[in-house]
C-alpha positions as CSV (number, residue, x, y, z in Angstrom):
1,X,-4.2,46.7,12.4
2,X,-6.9,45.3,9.6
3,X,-3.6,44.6,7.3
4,X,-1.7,43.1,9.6
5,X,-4.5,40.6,10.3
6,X,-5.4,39.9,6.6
7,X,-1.5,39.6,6.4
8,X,-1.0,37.2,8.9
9,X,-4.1,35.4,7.5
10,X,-2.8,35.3,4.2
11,X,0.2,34.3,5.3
12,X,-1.8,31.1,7.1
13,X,-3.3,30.2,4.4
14,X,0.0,30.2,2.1
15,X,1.4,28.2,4.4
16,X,-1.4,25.7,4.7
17,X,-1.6,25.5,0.8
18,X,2.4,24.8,0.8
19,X,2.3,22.3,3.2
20,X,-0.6,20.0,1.5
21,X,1.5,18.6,-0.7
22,X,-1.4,17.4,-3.1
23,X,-2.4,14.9,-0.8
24,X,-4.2,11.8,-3.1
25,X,-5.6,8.7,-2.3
26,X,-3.3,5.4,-2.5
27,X,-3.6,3.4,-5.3
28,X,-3.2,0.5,-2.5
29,X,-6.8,1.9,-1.0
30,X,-9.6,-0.4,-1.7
31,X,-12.5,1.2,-3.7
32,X,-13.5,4.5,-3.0
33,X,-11.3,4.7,0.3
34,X,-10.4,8.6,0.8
35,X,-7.2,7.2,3.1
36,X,-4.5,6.8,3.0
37,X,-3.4,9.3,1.3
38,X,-0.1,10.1,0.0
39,X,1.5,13.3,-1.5
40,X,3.7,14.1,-4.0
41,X,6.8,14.8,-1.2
42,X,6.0,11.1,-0.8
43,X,4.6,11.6,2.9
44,X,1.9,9.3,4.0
45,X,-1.4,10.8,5.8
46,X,-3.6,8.3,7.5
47,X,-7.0,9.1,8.8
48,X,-9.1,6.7,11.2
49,X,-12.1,6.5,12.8
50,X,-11.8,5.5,17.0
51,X,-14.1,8.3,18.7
52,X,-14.3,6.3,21.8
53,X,-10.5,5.2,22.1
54,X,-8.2,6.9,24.7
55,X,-4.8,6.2,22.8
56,X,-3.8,5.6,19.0
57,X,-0.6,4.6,17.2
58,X,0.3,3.7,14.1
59,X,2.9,1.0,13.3
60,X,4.6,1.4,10.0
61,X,6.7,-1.8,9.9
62,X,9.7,0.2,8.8
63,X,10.0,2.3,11.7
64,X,8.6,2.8,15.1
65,X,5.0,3.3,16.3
66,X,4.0,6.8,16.5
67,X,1.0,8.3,18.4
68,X,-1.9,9.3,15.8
69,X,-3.6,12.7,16.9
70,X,-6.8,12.8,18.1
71,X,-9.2,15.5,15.9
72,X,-12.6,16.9,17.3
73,X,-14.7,14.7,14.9
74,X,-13.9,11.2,16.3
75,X,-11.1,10.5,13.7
76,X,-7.5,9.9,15.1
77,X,-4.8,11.0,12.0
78,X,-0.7,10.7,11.4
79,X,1.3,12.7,8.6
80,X,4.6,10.3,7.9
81,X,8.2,12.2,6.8
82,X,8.8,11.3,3.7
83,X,8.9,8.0,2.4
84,X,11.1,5.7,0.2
85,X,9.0,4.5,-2.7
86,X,7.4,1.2,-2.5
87,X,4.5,-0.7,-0.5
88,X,4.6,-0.5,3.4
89,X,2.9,-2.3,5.5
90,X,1.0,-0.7,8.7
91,X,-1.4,-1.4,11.2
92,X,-3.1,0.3,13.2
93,X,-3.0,0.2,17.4
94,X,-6.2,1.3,19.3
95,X,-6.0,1.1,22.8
96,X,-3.7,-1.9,22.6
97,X,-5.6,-3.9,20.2
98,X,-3.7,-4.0,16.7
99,X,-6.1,-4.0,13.6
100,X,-6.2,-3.0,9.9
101,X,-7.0,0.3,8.2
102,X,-10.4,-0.4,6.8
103,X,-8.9,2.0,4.3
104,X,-6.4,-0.1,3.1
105,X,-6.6,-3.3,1.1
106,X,-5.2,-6.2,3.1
107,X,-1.4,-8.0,2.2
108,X,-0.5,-10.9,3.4
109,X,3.5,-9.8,4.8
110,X,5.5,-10.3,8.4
111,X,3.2,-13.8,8.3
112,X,-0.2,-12.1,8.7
113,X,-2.5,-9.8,7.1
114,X,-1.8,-6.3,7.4
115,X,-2.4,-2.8,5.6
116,X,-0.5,-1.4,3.5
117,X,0.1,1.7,1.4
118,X,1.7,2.3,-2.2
119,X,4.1,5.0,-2.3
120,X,4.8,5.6,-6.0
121,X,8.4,6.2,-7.6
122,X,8.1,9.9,-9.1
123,X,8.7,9.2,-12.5
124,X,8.8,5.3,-12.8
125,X,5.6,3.7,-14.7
126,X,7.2,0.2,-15.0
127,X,5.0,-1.5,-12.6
128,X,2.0,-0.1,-13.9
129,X,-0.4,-1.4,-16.7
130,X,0.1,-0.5,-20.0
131,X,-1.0,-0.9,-23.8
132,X,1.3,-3.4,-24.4
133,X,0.3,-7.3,-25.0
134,X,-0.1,-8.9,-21.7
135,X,0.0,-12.6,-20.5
136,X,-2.0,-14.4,-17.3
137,X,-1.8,-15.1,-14.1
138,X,-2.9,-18.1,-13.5
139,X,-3.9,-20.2,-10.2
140,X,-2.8,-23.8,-10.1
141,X,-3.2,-26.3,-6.5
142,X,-0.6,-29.4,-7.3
143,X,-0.2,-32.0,-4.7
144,X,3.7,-31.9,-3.6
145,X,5.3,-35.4,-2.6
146,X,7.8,-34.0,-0.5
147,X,5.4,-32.0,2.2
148,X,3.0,-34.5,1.2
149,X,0.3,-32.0,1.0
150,X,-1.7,-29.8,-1.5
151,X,-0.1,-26.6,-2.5
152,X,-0.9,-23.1,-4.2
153,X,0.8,-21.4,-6.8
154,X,0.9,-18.3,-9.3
155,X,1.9,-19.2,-13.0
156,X,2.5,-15.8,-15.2
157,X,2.2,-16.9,-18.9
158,X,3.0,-14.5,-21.5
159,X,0.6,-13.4,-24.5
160,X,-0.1,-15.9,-26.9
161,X,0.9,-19.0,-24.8
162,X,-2.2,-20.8,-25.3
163,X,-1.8,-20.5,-29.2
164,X,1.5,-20.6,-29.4
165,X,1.8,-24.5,-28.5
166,X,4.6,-25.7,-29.6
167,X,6.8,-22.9,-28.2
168,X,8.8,-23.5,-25.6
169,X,9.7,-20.8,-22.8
170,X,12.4,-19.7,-20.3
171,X,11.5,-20.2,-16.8
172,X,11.9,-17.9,-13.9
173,X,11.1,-19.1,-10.3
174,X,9.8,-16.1,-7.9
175,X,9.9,-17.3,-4.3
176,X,8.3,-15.3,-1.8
177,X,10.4,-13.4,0.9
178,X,10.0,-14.7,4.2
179,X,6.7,-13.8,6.2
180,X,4.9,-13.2,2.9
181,X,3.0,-16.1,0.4
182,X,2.8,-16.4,-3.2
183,X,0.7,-13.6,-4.0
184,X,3.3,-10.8,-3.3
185,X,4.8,-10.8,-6.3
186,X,1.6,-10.0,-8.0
187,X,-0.2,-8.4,-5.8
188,X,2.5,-6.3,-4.0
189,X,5.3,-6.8,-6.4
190,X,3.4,-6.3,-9.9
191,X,5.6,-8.7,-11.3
192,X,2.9,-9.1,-13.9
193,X,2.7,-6.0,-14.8
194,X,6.8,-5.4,-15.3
């Protein structure tokens, strides 16, 4: 009877270590944020804090809301299926009221701010920084005649631009899908970075 039990606890445990999937922190977390997490099957784990809240979802914008689970310490958690690669935007939905992941760092997408969480391409390293020569980003306000009114925009310049003054450079406008500003392409597209 004593192996059948260390078998079936072994066996418990095997499966346990299978199915965590080497759960990490997002790279979309802000500083020091243990959730989100994601995992190298590219399922999404999400962990928050509502000890006093009766019912919990999660809306992934992508797909429908599903109920987060309730644990014994206060914290109501969701595992996703897998995940296509790329940044989804969330929120969170606690007892009716829809709020942010104080885990996440806040994207400006669907026309308000909402979480979001980095699912990384296995393999891809284009959108990440690298020891190459980089340009800026700049930030420029210009008053538009047409609207009338001041407006915001993102200038990438590449390396050397500031020395290099008599060169002249293609141009590539980046407009901003709809719901989202001018910062998605940097801060949720990395354009910079590509």
């Amino acid at each position: 009877m004593r192996w059948i039990a260390m078998g079936l606890l072994l066996g418990a445990s095997f499966c346990f270590a299978q199915d965590s999937g080497g759960f990490k922190p997002a790279t979309s977390n802000v500083p020091d944020a243990q959730y989100p997490k994601v995992d190298s099957n590219s399922r999404v784990e999400i962990r928050v804090k509502a000890p006093d809240a009766t019912k919990v979802k999660v809306n992934f914008w992508s797909g429908p809301k599903s109920d987060m689970e309730k644990q014994p310490d206060g914290f109501w958690t969701f595992r996703t299926p897998p995940m296509a690669p790329g940044l989804h935007y969330y929120t969170i939905i606690v007892d009716g009221a829809e709020v942010s992941d104080p885990g996440s760092t806040a994207y400006f997408g669907g026309s308000k701010w909402a979480s979001a969480v980095e699912v990384p391409e296995a393999g891809a390293d284009y959108y990440l920084p690298a020891n190459v020569p980089h340009g800026q980003v700049r930030e420029i306000w210009y008053h538009s005649s047409v609207t009338g009114t001041w407006r915001h925009a993102l200038v990438y310049l590449p390396p050397d631009y500031d020395t290099q003054t008599k060169s002249r450079y293609p141009v590539l406008y980046l407009q901003h899908g709809g719901g989202e500003d001018e910062t998605g392409w940097i801060r949720q597209g990395k354009a910079n970075f590509m």
